[in-house]
C-alpha positions in Angstrom: 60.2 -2.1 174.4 61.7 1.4 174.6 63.7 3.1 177.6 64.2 6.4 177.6 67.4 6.7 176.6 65.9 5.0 172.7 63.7 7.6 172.8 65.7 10.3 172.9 68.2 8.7 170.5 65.0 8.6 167.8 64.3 12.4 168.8 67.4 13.3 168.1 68.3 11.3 164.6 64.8 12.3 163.1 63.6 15.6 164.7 59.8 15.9 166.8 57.3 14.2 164.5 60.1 13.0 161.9 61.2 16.8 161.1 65.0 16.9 161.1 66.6 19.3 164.2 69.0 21.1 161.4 68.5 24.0 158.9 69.8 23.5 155.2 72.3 26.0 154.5 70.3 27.4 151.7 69.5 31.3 151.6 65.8 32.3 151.5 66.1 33.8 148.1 67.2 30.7 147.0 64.9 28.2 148.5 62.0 30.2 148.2 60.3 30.5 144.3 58.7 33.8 144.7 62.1 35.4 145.5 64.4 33.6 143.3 63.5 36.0 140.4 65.0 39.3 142.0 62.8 41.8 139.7 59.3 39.9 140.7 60.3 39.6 144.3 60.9 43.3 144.0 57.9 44.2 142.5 56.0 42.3 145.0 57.9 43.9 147.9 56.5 47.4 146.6 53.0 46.2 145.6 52.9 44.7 149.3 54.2 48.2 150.8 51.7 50.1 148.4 48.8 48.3 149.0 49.2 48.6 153.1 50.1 52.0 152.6 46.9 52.7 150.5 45.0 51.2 153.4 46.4 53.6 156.3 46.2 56.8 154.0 43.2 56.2 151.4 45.4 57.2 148.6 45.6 54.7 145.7 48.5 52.1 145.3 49.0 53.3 141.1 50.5 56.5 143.5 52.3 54.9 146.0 53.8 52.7 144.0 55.4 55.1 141.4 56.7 57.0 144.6 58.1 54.1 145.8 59.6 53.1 141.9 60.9 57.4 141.0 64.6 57.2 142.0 66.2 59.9 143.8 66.8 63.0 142.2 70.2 63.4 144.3 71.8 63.0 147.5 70.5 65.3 150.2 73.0 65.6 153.5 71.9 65.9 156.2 74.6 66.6 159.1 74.2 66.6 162.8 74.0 69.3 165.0 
């Protein structure tokens, strides 16, 4: 029969529902597949970005996209007043 206490002992070795209580120390980029290549996981981040940006201004993703992909021309400053 358990107490209590052996409950909370079994809690806290194996986690709620066997889940452990601890995060590996493992970066997302890592761990995760679709991010581990950094020029796919890039290219998703700006299909993603297009394609909800399509939907708020109706223009196609093809166009947001290569605004998103055109590097800047050069550094504007811009100082405070």
């Amino acid at each position: 029969m358990l107490r209590s206490g052996d409950l909370l002992l079994v809690l806290r070795r194996h986690g709620f529902f066997g889940y452990p209580l601890y995060m590996k120390n493992e970066t997302l980029s890592r761990a995760n597949p679709y991010l581990k290549d950094a020029v796919k996981a890039r290219r998703n981040r700006v299909r993603s970005l297009a394609s909800s940006t399509a939907i708020e201004t109706g223009e196609p993703i093809s166009v947001i996209e290569e605004k998103l992909d055109r590097k800047p021309v050069g550094r504007s400053r811009v100082t405070l007043a």
